[in-house]
C-alpha positions as CSV (number, residue, x, y, z in Angstrom):
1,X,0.0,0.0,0.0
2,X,1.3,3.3,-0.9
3,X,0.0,6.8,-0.9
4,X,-1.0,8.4,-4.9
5,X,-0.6,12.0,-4.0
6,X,2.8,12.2,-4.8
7,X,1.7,10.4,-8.6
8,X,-1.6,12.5,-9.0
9,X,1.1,15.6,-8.1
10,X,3.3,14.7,-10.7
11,X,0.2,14.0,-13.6
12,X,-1.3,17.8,-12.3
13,X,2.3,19.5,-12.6
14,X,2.4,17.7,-16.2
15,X,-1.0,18.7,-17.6
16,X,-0.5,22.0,-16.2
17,X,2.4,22.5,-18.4
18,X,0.9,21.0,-21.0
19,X,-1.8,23.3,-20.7
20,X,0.4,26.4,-20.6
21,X,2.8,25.3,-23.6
22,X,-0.8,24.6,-25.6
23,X,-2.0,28.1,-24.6
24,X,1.5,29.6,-25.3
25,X,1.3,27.6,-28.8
26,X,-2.2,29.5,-29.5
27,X,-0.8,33.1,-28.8
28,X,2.2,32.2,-30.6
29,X,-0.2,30.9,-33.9
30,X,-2.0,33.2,-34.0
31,X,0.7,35.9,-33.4
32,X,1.7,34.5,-36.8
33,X,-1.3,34.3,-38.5
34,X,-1.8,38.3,-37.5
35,X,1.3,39.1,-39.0
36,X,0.8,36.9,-41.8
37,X,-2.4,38.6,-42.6
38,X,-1.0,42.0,-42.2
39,X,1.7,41.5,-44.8
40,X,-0.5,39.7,-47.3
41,X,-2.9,41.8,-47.2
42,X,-0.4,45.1,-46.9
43,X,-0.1,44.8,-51.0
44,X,-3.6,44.5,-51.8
45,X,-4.1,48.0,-49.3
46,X,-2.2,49.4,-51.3
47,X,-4.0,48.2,-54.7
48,X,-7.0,49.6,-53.4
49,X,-5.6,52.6,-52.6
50,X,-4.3,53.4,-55.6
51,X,-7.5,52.3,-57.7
52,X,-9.3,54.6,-56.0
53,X,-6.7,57.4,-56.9
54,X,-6.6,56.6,-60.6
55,X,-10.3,56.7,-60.1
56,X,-10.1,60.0,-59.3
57,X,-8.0,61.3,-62.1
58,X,-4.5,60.9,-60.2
59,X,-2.8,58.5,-63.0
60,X,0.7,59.1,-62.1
61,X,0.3,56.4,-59.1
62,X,2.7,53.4,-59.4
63,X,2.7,50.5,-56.9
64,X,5.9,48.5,-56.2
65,X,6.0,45.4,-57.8
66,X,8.1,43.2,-54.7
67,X,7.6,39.7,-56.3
68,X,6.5,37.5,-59.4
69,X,3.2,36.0,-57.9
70,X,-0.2,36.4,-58.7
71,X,0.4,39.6,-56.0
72,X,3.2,41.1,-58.5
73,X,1.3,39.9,-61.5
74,X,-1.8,42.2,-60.7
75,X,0.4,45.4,-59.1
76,X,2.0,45.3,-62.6
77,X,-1.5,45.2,-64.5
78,X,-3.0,47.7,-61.9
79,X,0.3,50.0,-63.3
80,X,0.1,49.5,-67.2
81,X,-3.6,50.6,-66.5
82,X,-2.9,53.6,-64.9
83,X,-0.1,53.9,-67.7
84,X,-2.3,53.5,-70.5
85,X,-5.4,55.7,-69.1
86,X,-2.7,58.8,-68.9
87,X,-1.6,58.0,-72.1
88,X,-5.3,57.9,-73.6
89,X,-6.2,61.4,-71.7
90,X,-3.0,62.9,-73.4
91,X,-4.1,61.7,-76.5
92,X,-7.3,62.8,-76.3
93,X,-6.3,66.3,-75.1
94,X,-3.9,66.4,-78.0
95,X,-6.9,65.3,-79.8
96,X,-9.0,68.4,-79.0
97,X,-6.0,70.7,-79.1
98,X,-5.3,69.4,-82.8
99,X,-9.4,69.8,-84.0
100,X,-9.6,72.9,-82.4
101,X,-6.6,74.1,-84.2
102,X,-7.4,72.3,-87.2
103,X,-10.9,73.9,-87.7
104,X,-9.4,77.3,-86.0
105,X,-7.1,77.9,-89.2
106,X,-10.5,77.7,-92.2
107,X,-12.7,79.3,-90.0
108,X,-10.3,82.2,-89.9
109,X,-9.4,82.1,-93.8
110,X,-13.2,82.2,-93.8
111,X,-14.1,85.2,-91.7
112,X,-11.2,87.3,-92.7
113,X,-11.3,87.2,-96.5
114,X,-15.7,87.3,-96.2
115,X,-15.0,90.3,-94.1
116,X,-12.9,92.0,-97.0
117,X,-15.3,90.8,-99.8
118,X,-18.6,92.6,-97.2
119,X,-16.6,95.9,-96.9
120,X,-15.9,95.9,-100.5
121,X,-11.9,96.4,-99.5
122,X,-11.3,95.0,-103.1
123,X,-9.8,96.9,-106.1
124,X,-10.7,95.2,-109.1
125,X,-12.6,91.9,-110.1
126,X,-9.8,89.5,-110.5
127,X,-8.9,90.1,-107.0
128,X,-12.3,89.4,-105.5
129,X,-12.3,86.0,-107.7
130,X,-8.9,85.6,-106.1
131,X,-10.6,85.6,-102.4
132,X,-13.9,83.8,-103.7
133,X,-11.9,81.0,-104.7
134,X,-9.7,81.1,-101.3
135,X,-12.7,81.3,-99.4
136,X,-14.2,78.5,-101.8
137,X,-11.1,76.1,-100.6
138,X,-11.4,76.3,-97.1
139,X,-15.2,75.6,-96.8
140,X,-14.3,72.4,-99.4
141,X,-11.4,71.9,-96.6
142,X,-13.7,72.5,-93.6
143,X,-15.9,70.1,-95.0
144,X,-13.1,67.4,-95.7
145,X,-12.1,67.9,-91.8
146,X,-15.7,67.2,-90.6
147,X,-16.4,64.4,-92.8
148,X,-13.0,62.9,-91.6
149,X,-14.0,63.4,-87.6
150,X,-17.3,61.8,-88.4
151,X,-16.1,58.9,-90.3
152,X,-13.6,58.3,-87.1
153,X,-16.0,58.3,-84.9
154,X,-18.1,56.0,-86.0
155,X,-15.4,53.3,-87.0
156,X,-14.8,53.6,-82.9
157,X,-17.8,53.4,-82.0
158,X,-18.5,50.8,-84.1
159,X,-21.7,51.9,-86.0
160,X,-19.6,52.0,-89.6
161,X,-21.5,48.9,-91.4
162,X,-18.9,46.8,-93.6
163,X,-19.8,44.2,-95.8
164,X,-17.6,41.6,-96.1
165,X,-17.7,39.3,-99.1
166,X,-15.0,37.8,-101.4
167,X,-13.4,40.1,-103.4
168,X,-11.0,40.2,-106.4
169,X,-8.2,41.8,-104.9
170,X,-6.9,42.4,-108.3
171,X,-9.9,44.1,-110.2
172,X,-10.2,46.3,-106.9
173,X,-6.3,47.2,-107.1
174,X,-6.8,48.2,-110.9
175,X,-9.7,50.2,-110.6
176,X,-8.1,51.9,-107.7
177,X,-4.8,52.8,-110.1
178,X,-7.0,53.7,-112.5
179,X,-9.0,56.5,-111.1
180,X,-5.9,58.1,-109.9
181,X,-3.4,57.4,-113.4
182,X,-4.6,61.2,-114.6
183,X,-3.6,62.4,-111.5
184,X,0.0,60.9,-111.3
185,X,0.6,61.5,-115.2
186,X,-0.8,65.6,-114.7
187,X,2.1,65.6,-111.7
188,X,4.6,63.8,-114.0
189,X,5.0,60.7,-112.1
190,X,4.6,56.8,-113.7
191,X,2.6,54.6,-112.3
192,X,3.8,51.1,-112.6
193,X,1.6,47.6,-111.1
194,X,2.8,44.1,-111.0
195,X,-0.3,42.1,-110.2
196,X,-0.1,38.9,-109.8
197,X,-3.5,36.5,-109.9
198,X,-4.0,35.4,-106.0
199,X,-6.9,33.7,-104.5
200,X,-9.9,36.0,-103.5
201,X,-9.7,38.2,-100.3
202,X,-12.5,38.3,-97.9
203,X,-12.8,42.4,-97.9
204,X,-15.3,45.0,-98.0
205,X,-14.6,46.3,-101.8
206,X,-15.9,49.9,-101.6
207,X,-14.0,50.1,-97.9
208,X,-10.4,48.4,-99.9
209,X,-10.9,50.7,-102.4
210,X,-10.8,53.7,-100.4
211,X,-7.6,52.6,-98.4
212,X,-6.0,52.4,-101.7
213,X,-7.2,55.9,-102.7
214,X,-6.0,57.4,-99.9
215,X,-2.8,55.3,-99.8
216,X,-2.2,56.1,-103.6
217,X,-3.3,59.9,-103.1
218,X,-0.9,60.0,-100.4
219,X,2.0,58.7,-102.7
220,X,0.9,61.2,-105.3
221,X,1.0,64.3,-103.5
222,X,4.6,63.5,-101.2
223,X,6.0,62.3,-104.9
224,X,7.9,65.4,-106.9
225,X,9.2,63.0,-109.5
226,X,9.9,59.5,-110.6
227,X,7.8,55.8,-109.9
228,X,4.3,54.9,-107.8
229,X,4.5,51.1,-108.0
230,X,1.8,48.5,-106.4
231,X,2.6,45.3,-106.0
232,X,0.0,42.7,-105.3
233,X,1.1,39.0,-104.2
234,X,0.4,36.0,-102.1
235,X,2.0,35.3,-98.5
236,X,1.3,32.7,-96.0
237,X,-2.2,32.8,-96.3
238,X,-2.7,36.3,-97.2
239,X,-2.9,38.5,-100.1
240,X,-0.6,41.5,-99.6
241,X,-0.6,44.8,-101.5
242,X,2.4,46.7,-101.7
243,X,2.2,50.8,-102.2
244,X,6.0,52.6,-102.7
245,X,6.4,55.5,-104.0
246,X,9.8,57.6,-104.5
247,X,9.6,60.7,-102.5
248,X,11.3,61.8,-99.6
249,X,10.7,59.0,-97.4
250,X,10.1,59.7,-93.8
251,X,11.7,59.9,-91.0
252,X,12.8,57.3,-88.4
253,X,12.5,59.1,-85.6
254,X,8.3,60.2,-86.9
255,X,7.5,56.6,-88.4
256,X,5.6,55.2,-84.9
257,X,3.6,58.4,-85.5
258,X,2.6,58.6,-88.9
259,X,-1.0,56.5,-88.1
260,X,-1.9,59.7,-85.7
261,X,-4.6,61.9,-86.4
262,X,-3.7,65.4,-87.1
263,X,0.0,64.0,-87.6
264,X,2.0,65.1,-90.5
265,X,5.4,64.9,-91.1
266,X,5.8,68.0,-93.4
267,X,4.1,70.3,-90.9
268,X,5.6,73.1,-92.5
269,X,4.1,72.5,-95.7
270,X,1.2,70.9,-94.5
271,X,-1.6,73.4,-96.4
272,X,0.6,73.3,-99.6
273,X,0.3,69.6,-99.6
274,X,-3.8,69.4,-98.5
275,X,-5.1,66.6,-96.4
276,X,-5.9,66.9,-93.1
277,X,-4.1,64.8,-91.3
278,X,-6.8,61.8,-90.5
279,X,-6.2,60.0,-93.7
280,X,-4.0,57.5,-92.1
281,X,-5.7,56.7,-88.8
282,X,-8.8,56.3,-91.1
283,X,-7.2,54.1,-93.5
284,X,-5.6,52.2,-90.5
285,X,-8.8,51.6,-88.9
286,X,-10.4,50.8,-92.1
287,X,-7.9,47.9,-92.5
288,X,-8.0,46.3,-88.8
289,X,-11.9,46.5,-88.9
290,X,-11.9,44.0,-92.2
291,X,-9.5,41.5,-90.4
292,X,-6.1,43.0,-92.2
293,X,-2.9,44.6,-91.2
294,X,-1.5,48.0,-92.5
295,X,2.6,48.3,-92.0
296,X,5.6,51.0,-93.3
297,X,8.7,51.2,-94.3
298,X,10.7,54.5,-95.3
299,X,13.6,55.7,-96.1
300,X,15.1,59.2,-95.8
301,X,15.8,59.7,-99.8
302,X,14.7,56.2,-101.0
303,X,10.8,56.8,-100.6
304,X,7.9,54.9,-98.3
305,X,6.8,51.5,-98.9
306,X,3.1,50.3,-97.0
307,X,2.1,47.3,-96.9
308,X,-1.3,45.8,-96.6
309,X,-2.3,42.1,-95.9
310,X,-5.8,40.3,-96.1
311,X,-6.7,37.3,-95.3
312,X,-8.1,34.7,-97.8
313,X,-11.9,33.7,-98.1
């Protein structure tokens, strides 16, 4: 016979510290598991906080990307977004400064030479002719601008209707070169085509045809002297058309910019050359919207190449 006590003493003492290393194990957890949370959930603080900044306007917020995870992955996306939204408000203020400007310069060909012709500040009849047909020019050129910013915005809005079917690429390329040949012969250029006969493209014909008149109008008036040649051909699937021309060329430095609106690269001679600047970015739309691509080449003093590809029916 012998007394428990000192036994049960021994079980007590060890549950007792079993009970304060469990308790100690469940500040210590969940120590971790605060701190844990804190620094996982630190980044995505900070992604809210900065989308509610670039909601307001404030695009120049950047978050630090610390690692490659999904966390990293989507600080990086929430900063090209922020990236790209400042570059579209640029643009679009550019936009507005380059319409305003644009419409600005007719208007006041307009009101100044109408004024002259009201107050009868002319001196004989072959200079009033001389201001009718200036004031003539810019309401053709004010009209040409409008048409352009309408045309625009419904491609982006997407309420332009474009009927694709399959089309001859090659009928649509001559018919093209011809309705500009009297043009290009008046200027003293040649206008040379090598054609080849390639499967049928599925296009819009009247939108095709009016890429290549702007494309070949383009080439005309940039082109003092010498060869407009289109090349039509087959690659990889795709029927490409190839407009070069022997002008100028452009520069390196300007080629990113030359599908723009309002861009020109001879801004100098920009109202001796016409246009308005939006042929391009029309013609560039025009092309993506009907499944194709629209590329350039140039050269300062070997001329400008573009190049247009279309898929196959």
């Amino acid at each position: 016979m012998s007394s428990l006590e000192h036994m049960i003493e021994s079980i007590r003492s060890v549950r007792y510290l079993i009970g304060l290393a469990g308790f100690g194990t469940l500040l210590l957890a969940l120590g971790c598991i605060f701190i844990l949370a804190k620094k996982l959930s630190a980044p995505l603080v900070e992604m809210e906080a900065a989308t509610r900044n670039i909601a307001k306007g404030e695009l120049e917020v950047r978050l630090p990307v610390r690692s490659h995870d999904e966390v990293g992955s989507l600080s990086s996306a929430i900063n090209d977004l922020a990236m790209e939204l400042k570059r579209y408000r640029d643009t679009r203020s550019e936009f507005f400064a380059n319409v305003s400007h644009e419409l600005r310069t007719p208007v006041t060909y307009l009101k100044g030479y109408a004024n002259v012709l009201t107050h009868g500040l002319v001196d004989h009849e072959e200079e009033k002719q001389q201001y009718l047909h200036i004031i003539a020019d810019e309401a053709h050129r004010l009209t040409v601008i409008i048409n352009d910013l309408f045309e625009l915005a419904k491609m982006e809005e997407g309420k332009m209707a474009f009927h694709l079917e399959s089309v001859d690429v090659r009928r649509a390329v001559e018919k093209s070169v011809n309705k500009v040949r009297i043009k290009a012969e008046q200027k003293g250029l040649q206008l040379v085509s090598a054609l080849e006969t390639i499967p049928r493209c599925f296009v819009d014909p009247v939108r095709l045809e009016q890429v290549l008149l702007n494309l070949l109008d383009n080439a005309i008036r940039y082109t003092t002297k010498g060869t407009i040649k289109l090349t039509l051909q087959q690659e990889n699937g795709f029927g490409v058309i190839l407009i070069s021309d022997s002008g100028s060329g452009i520069p390196a430095n300007e080629l990113p910019y030359i599908f723009e609106r309002f861009y020109r690269v001879e801004k100098s001679r920009s109202r001796e050359f016409g246009g308005t600047g939006l042929g391009l970015a029309i013609a560039q739309k025009l092309v993506q919207l009907q499944g194709g691509t629209i590329e350039v080449e140039s050269a300062m003093g070997q001329g400008t190449v573009f190049r247009l590809s279309f898929p196959f029916v």
